[in-house]
C-alpha atoms as a printed R data frame, in Angstrom:
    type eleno elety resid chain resno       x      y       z
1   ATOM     1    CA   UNK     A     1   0.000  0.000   0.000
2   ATOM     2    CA   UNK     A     2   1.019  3.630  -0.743
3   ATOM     3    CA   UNK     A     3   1.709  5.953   2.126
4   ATOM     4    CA   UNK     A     4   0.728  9.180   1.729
5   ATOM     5    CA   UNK     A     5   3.174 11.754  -0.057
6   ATOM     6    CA   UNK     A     6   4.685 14.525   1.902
7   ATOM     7    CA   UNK     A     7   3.127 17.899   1.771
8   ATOM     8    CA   UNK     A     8   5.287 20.880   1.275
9   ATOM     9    CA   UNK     A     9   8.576 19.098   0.213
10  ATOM    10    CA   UNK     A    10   9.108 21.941  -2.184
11  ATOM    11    CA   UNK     A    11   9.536 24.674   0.789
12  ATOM    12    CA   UNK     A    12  11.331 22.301   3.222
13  ATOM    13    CA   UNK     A    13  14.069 22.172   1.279
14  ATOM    14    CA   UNK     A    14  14.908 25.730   2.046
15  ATOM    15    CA   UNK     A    15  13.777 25.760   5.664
16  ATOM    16    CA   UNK     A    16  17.138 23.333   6.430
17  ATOM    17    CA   UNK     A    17  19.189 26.515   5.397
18  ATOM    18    CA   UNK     A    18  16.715 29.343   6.017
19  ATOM    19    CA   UNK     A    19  14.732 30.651   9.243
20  ATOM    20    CA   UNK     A    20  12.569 33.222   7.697
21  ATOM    21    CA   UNK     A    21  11.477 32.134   4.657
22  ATOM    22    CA   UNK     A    22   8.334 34.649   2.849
23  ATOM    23    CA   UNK     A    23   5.461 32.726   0.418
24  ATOM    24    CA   UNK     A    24   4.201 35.548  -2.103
25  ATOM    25    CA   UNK     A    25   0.825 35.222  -4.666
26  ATOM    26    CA   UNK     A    26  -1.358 37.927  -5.965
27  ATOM    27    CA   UNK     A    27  -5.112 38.059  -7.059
28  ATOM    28    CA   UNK     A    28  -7.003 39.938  -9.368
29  ATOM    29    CA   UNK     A    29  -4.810 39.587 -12.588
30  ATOM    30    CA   UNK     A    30  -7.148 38.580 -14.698
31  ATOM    31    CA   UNK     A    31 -10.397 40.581 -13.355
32  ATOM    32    CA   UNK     A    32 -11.458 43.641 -15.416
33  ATOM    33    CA   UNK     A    33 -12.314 45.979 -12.430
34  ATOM    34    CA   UNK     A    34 -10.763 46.439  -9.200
35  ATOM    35    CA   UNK     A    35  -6.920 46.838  -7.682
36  ATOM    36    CA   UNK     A    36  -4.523 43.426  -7.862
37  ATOM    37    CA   UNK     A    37  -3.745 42.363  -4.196
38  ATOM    38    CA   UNK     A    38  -0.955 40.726  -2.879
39  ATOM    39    CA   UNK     A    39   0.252 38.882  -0.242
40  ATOM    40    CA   UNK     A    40   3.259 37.471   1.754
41  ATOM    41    CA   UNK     A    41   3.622 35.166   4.369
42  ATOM    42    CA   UNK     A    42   6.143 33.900   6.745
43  ATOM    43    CA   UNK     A    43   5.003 31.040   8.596
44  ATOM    44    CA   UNK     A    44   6.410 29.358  12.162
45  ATOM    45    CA   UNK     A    45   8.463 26.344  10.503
46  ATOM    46    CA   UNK     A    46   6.227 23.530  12.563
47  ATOM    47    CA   UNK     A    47   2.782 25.066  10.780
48  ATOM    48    CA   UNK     A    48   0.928 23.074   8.724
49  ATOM    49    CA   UNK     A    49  -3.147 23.284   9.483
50  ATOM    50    CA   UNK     A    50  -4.195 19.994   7.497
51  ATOM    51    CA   UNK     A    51  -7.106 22.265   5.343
52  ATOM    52    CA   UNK     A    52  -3.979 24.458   3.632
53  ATOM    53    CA   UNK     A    53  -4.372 24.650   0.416
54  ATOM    54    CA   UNK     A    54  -4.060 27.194  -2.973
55  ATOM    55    CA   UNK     A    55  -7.084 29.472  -2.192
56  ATOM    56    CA   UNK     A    56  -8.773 28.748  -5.614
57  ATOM    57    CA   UNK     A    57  -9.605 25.035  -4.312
58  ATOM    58    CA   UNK     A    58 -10.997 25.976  -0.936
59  ATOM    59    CA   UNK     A    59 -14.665 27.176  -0.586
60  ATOM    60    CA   UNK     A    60 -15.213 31.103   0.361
61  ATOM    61    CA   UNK     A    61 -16.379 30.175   3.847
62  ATOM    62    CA   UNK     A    62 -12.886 27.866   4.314
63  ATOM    63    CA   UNK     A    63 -11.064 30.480   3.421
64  ATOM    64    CA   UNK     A    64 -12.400 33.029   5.355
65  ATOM    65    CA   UNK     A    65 -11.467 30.240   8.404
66  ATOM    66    CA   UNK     A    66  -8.067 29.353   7.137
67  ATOM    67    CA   UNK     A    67  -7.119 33.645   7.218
68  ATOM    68    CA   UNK     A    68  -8.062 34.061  10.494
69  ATOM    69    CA   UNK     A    69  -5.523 31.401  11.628
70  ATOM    70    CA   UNK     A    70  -2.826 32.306   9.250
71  ATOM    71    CA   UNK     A    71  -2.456 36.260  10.251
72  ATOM    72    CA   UNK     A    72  -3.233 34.781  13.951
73  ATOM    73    CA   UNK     A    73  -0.302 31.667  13.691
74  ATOM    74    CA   UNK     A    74   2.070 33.673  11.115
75  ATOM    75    CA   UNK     A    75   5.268 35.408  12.193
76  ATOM    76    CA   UNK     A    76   4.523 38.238  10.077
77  ATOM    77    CA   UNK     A    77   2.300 38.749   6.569
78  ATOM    78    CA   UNK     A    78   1.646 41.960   4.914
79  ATOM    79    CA   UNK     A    79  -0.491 42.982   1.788
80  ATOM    80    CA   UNK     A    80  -0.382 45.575  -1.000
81  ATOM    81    CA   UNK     A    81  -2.646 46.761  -3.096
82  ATOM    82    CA   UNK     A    82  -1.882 48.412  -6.860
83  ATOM    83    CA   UNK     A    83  -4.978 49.846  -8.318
84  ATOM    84    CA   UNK     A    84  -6.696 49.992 -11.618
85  ATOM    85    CA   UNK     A    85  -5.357 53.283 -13.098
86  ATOM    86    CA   UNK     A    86  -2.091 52.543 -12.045
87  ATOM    87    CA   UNK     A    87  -2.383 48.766 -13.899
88  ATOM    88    CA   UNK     A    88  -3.441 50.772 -16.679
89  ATOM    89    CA   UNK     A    89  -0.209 53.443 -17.068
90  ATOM    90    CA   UNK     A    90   2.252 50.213 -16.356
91  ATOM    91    CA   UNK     A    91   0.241 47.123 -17.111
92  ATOM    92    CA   UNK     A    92  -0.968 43.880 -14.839
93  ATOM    93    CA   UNK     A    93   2.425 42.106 -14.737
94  ATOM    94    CA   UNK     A    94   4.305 44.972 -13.820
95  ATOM    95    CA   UNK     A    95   1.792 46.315 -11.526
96  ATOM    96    CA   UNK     A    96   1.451 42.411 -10.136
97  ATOM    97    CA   UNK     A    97   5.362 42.461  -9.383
98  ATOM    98    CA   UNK     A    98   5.252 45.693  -8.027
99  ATOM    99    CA   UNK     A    99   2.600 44.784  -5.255
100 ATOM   100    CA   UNK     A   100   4.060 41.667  -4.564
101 ATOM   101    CA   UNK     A   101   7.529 43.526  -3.891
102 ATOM   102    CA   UNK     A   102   5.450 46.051  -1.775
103 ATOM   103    CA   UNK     A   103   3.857 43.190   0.345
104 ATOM   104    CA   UNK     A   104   7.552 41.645   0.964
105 ATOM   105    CA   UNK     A   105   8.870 45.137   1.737
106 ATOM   106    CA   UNK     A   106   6.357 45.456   4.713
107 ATOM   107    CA   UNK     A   107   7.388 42.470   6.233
108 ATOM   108    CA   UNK     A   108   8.884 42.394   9.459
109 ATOM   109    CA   UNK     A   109  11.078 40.624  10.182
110 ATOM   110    CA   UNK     A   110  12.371 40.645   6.588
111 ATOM   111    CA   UNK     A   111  12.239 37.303   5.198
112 ATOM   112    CA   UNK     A   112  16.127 35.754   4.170
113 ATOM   113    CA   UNK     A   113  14.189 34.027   0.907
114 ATOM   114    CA   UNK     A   114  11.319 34.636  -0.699
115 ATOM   115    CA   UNK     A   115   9.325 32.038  -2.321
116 ATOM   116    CA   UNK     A   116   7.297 33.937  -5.431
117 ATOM   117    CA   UNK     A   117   4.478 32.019  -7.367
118 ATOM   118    CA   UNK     A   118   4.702 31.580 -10.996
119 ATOM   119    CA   UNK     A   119   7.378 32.763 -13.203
120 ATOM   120    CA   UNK     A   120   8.834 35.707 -12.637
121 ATOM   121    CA   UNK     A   121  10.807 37.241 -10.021
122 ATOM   122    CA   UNK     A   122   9.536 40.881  -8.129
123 ATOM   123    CA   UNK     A   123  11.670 43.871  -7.565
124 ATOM   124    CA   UNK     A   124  11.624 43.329  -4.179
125 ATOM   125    CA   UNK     A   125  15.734 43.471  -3.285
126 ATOM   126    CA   UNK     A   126  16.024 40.012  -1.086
127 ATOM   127    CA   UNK     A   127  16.772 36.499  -2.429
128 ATOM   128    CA   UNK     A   128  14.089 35.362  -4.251
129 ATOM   129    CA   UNK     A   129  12.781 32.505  -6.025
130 ATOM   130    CA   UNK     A   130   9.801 31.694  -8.423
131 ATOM   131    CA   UNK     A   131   7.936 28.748  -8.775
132 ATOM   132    CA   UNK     A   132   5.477 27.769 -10.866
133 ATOM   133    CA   UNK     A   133   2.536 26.531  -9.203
134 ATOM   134    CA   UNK     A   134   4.179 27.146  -5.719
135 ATOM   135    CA   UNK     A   135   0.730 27.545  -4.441
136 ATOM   136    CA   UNK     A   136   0.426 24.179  -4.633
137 ATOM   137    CA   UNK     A   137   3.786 23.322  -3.453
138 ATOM   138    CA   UNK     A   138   5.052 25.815  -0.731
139 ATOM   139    CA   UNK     A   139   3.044 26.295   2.271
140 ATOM   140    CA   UNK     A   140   3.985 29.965   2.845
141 ATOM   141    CA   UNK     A   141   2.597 30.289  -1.311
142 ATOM   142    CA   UNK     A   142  -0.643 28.616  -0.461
143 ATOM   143    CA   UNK     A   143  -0.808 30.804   2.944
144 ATOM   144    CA   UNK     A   144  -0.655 34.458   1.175
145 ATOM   145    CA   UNK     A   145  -2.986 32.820  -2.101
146 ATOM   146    CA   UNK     A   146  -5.300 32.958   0.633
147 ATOM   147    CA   UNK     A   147  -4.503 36.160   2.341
148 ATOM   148    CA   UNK     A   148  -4.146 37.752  -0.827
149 ATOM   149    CA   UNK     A   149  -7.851 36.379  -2.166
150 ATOM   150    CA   UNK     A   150  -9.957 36.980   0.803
151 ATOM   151    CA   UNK     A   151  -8.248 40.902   1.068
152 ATOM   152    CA   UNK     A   152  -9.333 41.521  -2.458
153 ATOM   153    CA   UNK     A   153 -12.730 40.002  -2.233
154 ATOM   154    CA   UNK     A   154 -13.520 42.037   0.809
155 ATOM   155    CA   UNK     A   155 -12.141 45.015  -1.055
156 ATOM   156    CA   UNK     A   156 -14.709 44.490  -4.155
157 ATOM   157    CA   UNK     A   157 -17.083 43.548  -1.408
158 ATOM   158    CA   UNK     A   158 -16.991 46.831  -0.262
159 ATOM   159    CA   UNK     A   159 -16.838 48.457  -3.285
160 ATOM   160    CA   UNK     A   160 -20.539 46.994  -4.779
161 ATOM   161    CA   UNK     A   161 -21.685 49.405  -1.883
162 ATOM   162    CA   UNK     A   162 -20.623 51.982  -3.827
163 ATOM   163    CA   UNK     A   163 -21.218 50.582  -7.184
164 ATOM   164    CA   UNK     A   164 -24.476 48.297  -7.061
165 ATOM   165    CA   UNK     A   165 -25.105 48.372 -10.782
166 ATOM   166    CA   UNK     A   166 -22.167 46.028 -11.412
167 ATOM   167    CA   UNK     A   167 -22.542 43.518  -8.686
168 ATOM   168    CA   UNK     A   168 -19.042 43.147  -7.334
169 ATOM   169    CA   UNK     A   169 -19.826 41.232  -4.667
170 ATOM   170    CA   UNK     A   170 -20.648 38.020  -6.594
171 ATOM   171    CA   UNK     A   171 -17.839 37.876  -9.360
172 ATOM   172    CA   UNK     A   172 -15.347 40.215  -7.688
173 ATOM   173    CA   UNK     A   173 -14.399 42.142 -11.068
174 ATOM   174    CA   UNK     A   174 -13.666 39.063 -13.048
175 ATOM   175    CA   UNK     A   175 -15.448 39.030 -16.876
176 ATOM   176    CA   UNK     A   176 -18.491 36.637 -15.859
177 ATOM   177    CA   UNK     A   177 -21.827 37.217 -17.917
178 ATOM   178    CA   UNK     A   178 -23.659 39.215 -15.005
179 ATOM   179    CA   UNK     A   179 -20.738 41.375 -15.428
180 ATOM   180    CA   UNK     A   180 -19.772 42.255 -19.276
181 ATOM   181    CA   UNK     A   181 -24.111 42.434 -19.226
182 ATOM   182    CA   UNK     A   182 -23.556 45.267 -16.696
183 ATOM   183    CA   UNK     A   183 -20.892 46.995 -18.623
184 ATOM   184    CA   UNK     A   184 -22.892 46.910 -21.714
185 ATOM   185    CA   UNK     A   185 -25.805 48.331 -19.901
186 ATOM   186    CA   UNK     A   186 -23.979 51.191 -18.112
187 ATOM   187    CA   UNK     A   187 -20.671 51.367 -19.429
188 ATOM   188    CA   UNK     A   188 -17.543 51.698 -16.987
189 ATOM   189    CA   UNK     A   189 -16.967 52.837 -13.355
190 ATOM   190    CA   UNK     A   190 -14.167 53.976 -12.372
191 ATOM   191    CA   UNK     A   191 -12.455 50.872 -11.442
192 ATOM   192    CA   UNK     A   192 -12.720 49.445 -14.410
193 ATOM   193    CA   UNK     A   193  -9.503 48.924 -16.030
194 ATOM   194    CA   UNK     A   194  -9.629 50.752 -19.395
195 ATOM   195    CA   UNK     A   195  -6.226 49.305 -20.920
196 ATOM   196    CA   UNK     A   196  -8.291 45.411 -20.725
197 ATOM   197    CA   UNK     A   197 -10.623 44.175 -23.301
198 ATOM   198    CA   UNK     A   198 -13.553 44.373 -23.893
199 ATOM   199    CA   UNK     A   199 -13.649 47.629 -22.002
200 ATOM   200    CA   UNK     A   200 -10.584 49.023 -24.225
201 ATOM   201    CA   UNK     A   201 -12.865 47.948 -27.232
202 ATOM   202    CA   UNK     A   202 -15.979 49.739 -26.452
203 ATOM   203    CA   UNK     A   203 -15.755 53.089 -24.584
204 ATOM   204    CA   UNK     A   204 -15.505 55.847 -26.210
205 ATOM   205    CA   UNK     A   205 -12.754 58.254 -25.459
206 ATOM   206    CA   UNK     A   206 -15.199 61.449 -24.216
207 ATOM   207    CA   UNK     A   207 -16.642 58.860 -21.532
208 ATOM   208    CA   UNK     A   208 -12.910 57.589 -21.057
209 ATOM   209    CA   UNK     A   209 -11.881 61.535 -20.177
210 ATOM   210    CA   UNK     A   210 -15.036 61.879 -18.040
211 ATOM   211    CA   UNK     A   211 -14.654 58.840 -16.272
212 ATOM   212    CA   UNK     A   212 -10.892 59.578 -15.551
213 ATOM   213    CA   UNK     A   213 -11.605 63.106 -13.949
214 ATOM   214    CA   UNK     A   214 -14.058 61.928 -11.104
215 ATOM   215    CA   UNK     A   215 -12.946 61.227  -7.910
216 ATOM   216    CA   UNK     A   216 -12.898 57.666  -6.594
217 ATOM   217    CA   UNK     A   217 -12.782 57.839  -2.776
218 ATOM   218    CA   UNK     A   218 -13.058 53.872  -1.251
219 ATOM   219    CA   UNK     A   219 -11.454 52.922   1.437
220 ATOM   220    CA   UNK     A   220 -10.318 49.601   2.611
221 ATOM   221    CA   UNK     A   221  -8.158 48.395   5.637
222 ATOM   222    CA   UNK     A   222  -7.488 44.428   5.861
C-alpha cells in the first residue's frame, strides 16, 4: 500500500538553510475591475493546518477560516494593493510584481528568501525565487494565495456598496456574464480597467476623459 506523499517538500528544502522564509501570490490579474492584491507570508516552521491549500480550491467560507488562523499563527504577513489606473499606465504584470515587492517590503522581520508564485521574479531586493505553481507546493505560497484572495474580495465587497449596478460582490471584477451584461448596460466605473478588453474595445474616449476626472474615494483596511 502507498503511504501518503509529503506535503510541502518543495519549501522544506529551504527551511534546512533558512529561518525566515516569505510565500508571495497575488489576485485579481485577470479581473477587469478592481486593484490586484498581494500577499506574503512567513510562517512558524512547525505550521501546517491539514485544510492548507491554494485558495482557488478551498470554498469562500474555508477560506475566510483558514485567514483568520494564518495572520493569527504567522510570524509576520503583509499585503499591497496596486490599483486599476495605475495597472493601466504600467500594465498587470508589472503592476502584479510591483505589489508583490510592496507586500515583501512590509514584512517584518524581513524574510532571508522569498518564495514567489509563478514565473517571474519581483523587484523586491532580497533572495528570491519563483515557482510555478508554488501555491500548490510551498506552504507559505498557499498561505498568502489565501490572504491575498480573501483581502481583495472584501475590497470588491466593499466596493458593490458603492457601485451596485455592477454587482461586485458576486464575481469580484472578473469578466463573468452578469458582469460584461452590466458593462454593456452602463458602461464603466471607475475601477474598471480601461487598458483590458472588452472595455478598451468599447468606450468611447469622451466617456474615457469623463470617467478619468471623477474622484474615486473607497477605502479599505485588511
Amino acid at each position: 500500500m502507498f503511504g501518503t506523499p509529503e506535503r510541502w517538500v518543495r519549501e522544506k528544502q529551504f527551511l534546512r538553510t533558512y529561518r525566515f522564509v516569505a510565500g508571495v501570490d497575488e489576485v485579481g490579474r485577470g479581473a477587469l475591475a478592481g486593484p490586484v492584491v498581494a500577499a506574503a507570508v512567513i510562517l512558524p516552521s512547525d505550521f501546517d493546518h491539514p485544510e492548507l491549500a491554494d485558495s482557488k480550491c478551498l470554498s469562500p467560507e474555508k477560506r475566510e477560516e483558514l485567514y483568520e488562523i494564518i495572520v493569527r499563527e504567522a510570524v509576520s504577513w503583509a499585503v499591497a494593493r496596486i490599483e486599476n489606473d495605475v495597472i493601466d499606465q504600467i500594465g498587470i504584470l508589472k503592476a502584479s510584481l510591483r505589489a508583490m515587492a510592496k507586500a515583501l517590503q512590509d514584512l517584518d522581520p524581513q524574510p532571508q528568501l522569498a518564495l514567489i508564485d509563478g514565473r517571474f521574479t519581483t523587484p523586491w531586493v532580497g533572495l528570491q525565487k519563483a515557482i510555478i505553481d508554488g501555491d500548490a507546493l510551498c506552504r507559505s505560497i498557499a498561505a498568502a494565495s489565501i490572504i491575498a484572495k480573501v483581502t481583495r474580495d472584501r475590497i470588491m465587497t466593499e466596493a458593490a456598496k458603492q457601485f451596485p449596478l455592477y454587482s461586485f460582490e458576486r464575481h469580484k471584477g472578473y469578466a463573468t456574464k452578469q458582469h460584461l451584461e452590466a458593462l454593456k448596460a452602463h458602461g464603466p466605473c471607475p475601477l474598471h480597467r480601461r487598458s483590458f478588453r472588452p472595455i478598451s474595445e468599447t468606450e468611447r474616449p469622451e466617456e474615457a476623459g469623463s470617467l478619468r476626472r471623477r474622484s474615486f474615494g473607497l477605502v479599505f483596511s485588511p
